[in-house]
C-alpha positions as CSV (number, residue, x, y, z in Angstrom):
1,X,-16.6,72.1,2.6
2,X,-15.2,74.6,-0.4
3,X,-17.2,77.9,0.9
4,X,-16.9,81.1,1.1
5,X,-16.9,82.4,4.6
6,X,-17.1,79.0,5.8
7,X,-15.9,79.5,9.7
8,X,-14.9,76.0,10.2
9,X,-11.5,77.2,11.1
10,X,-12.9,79.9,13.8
11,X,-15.1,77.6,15.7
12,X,-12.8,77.5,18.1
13,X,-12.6,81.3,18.8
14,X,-16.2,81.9,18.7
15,X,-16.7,79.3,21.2
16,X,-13.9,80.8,23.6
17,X,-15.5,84.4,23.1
18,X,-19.1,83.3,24.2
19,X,-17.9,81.6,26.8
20,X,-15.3,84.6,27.9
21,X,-18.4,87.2,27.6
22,X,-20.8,84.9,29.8
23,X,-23.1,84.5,26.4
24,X,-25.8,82.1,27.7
25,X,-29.5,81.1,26.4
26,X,-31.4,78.3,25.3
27,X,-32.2,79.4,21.9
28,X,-29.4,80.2,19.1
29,X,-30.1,81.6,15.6
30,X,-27.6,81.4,12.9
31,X,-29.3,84.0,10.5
32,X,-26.9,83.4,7.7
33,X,-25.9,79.9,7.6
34,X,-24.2,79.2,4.6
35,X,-22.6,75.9,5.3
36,X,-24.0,75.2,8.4
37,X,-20.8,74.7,10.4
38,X,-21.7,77.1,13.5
39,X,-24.8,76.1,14.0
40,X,-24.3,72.3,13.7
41,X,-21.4,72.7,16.3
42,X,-23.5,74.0,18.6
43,X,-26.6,72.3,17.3
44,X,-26.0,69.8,21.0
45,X,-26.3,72.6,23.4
46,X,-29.2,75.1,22.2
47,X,-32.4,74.9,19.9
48,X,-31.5,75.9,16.5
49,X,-33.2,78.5,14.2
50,X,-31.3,78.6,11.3
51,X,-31.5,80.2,7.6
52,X,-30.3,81.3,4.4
53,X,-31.3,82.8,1.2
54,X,-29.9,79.9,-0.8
55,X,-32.2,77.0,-1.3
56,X,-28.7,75.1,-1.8
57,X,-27.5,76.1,1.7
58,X,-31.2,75.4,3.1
59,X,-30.5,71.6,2.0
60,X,-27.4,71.6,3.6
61,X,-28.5,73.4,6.9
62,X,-31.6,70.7,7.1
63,X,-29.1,67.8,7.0
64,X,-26.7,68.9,9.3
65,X,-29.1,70.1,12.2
66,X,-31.6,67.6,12.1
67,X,-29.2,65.1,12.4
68,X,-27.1,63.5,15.1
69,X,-25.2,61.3,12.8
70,X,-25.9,59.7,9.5
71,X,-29.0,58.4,8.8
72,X,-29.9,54.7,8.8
73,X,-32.2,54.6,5.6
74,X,-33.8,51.5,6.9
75,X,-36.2,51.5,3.9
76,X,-33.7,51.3,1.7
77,X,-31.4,49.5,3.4
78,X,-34.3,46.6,3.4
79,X,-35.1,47.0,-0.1
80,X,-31.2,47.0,-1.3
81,X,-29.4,45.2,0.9
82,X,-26.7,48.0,1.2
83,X,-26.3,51.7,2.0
84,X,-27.4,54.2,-0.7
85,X,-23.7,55.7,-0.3
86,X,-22.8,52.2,-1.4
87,X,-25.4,51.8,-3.7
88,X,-25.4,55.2,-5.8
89,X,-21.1,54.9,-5.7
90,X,-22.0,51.9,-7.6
91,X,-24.4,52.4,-9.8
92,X,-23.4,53.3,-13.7
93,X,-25.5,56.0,-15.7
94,X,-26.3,56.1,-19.4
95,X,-26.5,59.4,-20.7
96,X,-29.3,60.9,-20.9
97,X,-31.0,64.1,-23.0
98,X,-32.4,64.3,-19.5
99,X,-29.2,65.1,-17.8
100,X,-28.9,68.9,-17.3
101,X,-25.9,69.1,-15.5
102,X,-24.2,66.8,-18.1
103,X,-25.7,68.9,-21.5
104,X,-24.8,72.6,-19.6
105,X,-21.8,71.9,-17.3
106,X,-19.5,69.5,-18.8
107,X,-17.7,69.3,-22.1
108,X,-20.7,68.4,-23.7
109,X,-22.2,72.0,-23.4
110,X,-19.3,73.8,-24.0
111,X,-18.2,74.2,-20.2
112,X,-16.1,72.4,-17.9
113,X,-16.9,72.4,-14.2
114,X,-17.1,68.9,-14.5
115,X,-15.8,65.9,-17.1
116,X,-19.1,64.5,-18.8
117,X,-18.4,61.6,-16.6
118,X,-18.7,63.3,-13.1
119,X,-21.6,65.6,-14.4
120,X,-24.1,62.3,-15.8
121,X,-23.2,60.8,-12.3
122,X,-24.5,63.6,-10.3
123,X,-27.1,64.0,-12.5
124,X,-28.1,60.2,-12.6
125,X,-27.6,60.3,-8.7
126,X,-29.9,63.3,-8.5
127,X,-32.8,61.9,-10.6
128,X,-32.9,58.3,-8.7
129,X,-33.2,60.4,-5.2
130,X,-36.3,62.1,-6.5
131,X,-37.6,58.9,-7.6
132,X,-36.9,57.2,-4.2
133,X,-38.2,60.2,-2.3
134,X,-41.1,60.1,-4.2
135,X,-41.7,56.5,-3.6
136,X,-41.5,56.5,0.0
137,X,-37.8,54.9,0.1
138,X,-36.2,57.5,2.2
139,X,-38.1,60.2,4.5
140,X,-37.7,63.6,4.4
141,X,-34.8,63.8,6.8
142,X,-33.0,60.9,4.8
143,X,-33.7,63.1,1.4
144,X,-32.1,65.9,2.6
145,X,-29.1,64.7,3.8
146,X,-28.6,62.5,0.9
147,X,-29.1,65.9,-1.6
148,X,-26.6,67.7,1.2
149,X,-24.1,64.9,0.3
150,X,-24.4,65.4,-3.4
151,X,-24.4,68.6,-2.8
152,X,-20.7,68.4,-1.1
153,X,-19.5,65.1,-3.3
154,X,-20.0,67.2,-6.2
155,X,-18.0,70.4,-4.6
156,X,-15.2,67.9,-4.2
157,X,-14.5,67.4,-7.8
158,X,-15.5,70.4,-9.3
159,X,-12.7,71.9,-11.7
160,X,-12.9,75.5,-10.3
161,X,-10.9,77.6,-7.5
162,X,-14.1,77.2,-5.2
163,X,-16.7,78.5,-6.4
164,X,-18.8,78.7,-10.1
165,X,-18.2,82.4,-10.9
166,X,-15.5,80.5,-13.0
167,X,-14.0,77.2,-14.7
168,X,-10.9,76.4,-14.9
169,X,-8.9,76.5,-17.9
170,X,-7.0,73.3,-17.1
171,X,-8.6,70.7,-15.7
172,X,-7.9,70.1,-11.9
173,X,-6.6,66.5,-10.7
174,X,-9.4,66.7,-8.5
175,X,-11.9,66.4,-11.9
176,X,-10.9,63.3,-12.6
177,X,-11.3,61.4,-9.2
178,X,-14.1,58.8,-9.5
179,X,-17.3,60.6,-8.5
180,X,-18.0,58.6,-5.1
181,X,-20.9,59.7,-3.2
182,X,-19.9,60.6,0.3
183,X,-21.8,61.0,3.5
184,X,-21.9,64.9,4.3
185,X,-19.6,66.1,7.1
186,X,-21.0,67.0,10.2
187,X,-21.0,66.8,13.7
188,X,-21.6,63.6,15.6
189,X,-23.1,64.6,19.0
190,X,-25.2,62.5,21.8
191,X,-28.6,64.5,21.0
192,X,-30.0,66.8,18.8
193,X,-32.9,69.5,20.1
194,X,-35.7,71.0,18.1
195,X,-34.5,73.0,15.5
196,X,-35.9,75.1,12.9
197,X,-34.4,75.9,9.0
198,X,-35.8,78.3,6.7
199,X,-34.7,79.7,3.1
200,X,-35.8,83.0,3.6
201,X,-34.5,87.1,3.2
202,X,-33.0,87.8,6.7
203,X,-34.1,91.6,7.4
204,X,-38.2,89.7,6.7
205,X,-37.3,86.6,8.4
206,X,-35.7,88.7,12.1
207,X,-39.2,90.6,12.7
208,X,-41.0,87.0,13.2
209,X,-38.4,85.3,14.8
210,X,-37.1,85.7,18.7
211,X,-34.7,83.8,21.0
212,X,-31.7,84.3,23.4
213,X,-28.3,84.6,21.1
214,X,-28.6,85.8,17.9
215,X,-25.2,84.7,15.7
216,X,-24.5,87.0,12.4
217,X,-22.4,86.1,9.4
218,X,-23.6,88.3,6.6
219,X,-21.8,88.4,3.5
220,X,-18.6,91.0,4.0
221,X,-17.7,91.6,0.4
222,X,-19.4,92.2,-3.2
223,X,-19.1,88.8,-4.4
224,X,-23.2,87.9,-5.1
225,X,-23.3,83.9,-3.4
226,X,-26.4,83.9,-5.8
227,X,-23.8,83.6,-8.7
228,X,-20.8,82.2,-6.5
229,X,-23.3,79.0,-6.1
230,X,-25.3,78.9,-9.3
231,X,-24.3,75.5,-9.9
232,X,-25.1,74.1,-6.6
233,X,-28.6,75.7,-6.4
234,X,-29.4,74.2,-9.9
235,X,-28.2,70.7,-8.7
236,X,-30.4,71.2,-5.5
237,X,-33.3,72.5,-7.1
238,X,-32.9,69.9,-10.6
239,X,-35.2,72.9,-12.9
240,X,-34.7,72.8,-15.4
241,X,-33.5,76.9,-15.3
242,X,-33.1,78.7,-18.2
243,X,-29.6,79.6,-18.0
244,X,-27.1,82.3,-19.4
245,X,-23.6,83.6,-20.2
246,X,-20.1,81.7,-20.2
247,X,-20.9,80.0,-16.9
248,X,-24.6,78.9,-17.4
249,X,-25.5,81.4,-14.6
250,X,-29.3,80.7,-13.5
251,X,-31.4,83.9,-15.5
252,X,-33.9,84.0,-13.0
253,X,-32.2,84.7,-10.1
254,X,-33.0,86.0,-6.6
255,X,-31.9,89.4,-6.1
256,X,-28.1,90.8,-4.5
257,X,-27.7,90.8,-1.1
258,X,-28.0,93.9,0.3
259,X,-25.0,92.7,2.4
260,X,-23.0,92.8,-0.6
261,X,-24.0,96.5,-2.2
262,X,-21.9,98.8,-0.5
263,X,-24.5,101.5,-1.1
264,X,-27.2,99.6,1.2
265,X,-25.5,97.6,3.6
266,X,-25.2,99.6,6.3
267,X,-29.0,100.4,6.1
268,X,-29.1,97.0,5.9
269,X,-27.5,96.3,9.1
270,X,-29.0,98.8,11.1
271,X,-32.7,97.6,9.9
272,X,-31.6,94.1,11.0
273,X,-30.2,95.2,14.5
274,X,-33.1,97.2,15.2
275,X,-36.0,94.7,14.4
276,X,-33.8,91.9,16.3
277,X,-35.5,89.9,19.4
278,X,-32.3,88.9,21.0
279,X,-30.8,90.2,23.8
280,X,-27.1,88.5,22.7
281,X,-25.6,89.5,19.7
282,X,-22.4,87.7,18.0
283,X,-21.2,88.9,14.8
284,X,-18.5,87.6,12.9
285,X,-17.2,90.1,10.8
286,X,-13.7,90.7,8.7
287,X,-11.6,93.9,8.0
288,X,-12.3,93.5,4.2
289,X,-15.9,94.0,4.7
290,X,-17.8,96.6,2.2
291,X,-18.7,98.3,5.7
292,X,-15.8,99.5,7.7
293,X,-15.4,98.1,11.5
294,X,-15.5,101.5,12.7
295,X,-19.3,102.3,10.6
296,X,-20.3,99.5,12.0
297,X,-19.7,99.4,15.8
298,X,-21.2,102.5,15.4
299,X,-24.7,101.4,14.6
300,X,-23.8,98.7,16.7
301,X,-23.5,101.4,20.4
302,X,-27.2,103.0,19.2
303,X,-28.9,99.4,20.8
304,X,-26.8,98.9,23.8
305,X,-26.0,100.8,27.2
306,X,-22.1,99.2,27.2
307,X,-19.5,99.6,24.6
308,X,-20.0,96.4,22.0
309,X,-16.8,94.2,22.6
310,X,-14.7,93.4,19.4
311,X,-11.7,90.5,19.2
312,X,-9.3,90.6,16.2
313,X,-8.1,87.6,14.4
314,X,-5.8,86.6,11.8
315,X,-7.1,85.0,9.3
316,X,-5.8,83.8,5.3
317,X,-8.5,85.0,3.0
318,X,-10.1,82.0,1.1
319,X,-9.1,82.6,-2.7
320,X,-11.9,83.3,-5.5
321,X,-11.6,85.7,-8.3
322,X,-12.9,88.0,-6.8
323,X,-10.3,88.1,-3.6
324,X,-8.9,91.4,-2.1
325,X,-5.6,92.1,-2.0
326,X,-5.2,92.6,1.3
327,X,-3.1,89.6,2.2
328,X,-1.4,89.2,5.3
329,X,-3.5,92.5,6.8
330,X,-7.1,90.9,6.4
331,X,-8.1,90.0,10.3
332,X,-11.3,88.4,11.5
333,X,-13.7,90.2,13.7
334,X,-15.8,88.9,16.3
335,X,-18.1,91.8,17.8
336,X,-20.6,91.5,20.7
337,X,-23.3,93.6,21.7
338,X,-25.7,92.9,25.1
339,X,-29.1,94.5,23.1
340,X,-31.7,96.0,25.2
341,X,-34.7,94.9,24.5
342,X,-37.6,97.2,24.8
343,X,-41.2,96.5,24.9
């Protein structure tokens, strides 16, 4: 999946440092889950509480958690004969006054995420899985992971570096693939346990929420996911927003992270330490971050009796316009801190 901060490629070395620092529990929460990959790797061996401020990410974070592999879709299956993968793939729009994404985000409005082609298929696809939902054709469950794979397909041939701050100039090859609906990515395991997803602020959601490891990958640089995304929270939602500015930005959008104003994040953290139930800690972290290492494993030592342990990675920064130029020096952090919980 094309996302910032996406730790799809550090999976490995998260896994390796719990197990090297004896992290153990039975309930993990992954407080920012953006994509979803952490928590739906280890979605087999704990109970999930997962979140994130984007309703986009929500959808995403439902589908991969709550599953165990793809969904049958009997219903539909029954109705149709064939899997709504196959069916929607398929299945040929007209266009439609109706179609937002194709009037605002295509040629025909000016812009060019998409070709007018792609964007009345994703906006054709969207309508009909409202419609089904509605109608009692797929469950809950089935809806959101069918949205999450829109969600994705739609990433796939967008004509952008990665994210919707931008267009391209040039159209990408990618544009012009045929838009195929594809089942979201996501890991096939023997079970999944109870899990819980919300869409809510982070610093609110920690003072009502408690388990045993508590997993932390806030936002490191200015870059405001609320515009990074803007096109994928409009697809999820299907608004009707009013909209504004070269890029069709939503106008109504929720506020900045504090994660992501240099001014308040490291209020921001230290609220969010304080008020957290969890005796196990795991941050992921980068040396690019708007707060230094250094200010931050200092907050950090205030909530613990031992010295918080910190692993340094190299890592190649994924490219948006609004990358550092750090280069070959930007390094992944994972930090650990054994909290003590009082009261």
């Amino acid at each position: 999946m094309r996302y910032l901060g996406n730790k799809t490629r550090m999976i490995n070395n998260i896994e390796k440092f719990m197990a090297d620092n004896n992290i153990q529990g039975e309930v993990f929460c992954d407080l920012f889950a953006g994509s979803a990959s952490v928590c739906d790797y280890f979605k087999e061996r704990y109970s999930i509480i997962a979140n994130d401020l984007l309703y986009s990410s929500y959808i995403i974070t439902n589908a991969k958690i709550n599953n165990n592999s793809i969904p049958r879709f009997n219903n539909f299956v029954s109705k149709y004969g064939e899997s709504p993968f196959s069916y929607f793939s398929k299945k040929e729009y007209a266009y439609d006054n109706r179609h937002f994404i194709w009037m605002n985000y295509s040629p025909k409005g000016n812009r060019q995420f998409f070709t007018e082609e792609i964007a009345n298929k994703i906006d054709g696809i969207r309508l009909d899985l409202e419609t089904f939902y509605s109608n009692g054709l797929f469950d809950k469950n089935e809806y959101f992971f069918l949205l999450a794979s829109l969600l994705e397909s739609a990433m796939g041939v967008s004509n952008t570096s990665g994210t919707y701050e931008a267009f391209l100039k040039e159209w990408d090859r990618r544009s012009f693939k045929k838009f195929v609906l594809t089942p979201l990515e996501l890991c096939v395991t023997n079970h999944v346990n109870k899990n819980l997803v919300f869409n809510q602020d982070a610093n609110s959601l920690i003072k009502v929420i408690e388990g045993d490891i508590l997993y932390l990958d806030t936002p490191y640089t200015i870059t405001d996911y609320n515009s990074a995304y803007h096109l994928l929270e409009t697809i999820a939602k299907y608004d009707y927003p009013e909209i504004k500015g070269i890029t069709g930005r939503r106008a109504n959008k929720k506020e900045k992270s504090l994660y992501s104003i240099k001014e308040k994040v490291a209020v921001a953290y230290e609220q969010l330490i304080s008020d957290a139930r969890f005796e196990h800690i795991v941050i992921s972290y980068s040396t690019q971050s708007l707060l230094p290492v250094e200010d931050l494993l200092s907050i950090l030592k205030k909530y613990s009796s031992i010295p918080p342990v910190i692993n340094y990675y190299p890592f190649r920064e994924y490219k948006n316009i609004r990358s550092s130029q750090k280069g070959a020096n930007l390094r992944e952090v994972l930090i650990y801190i054994k909290k003590e919980l009082r009261g």
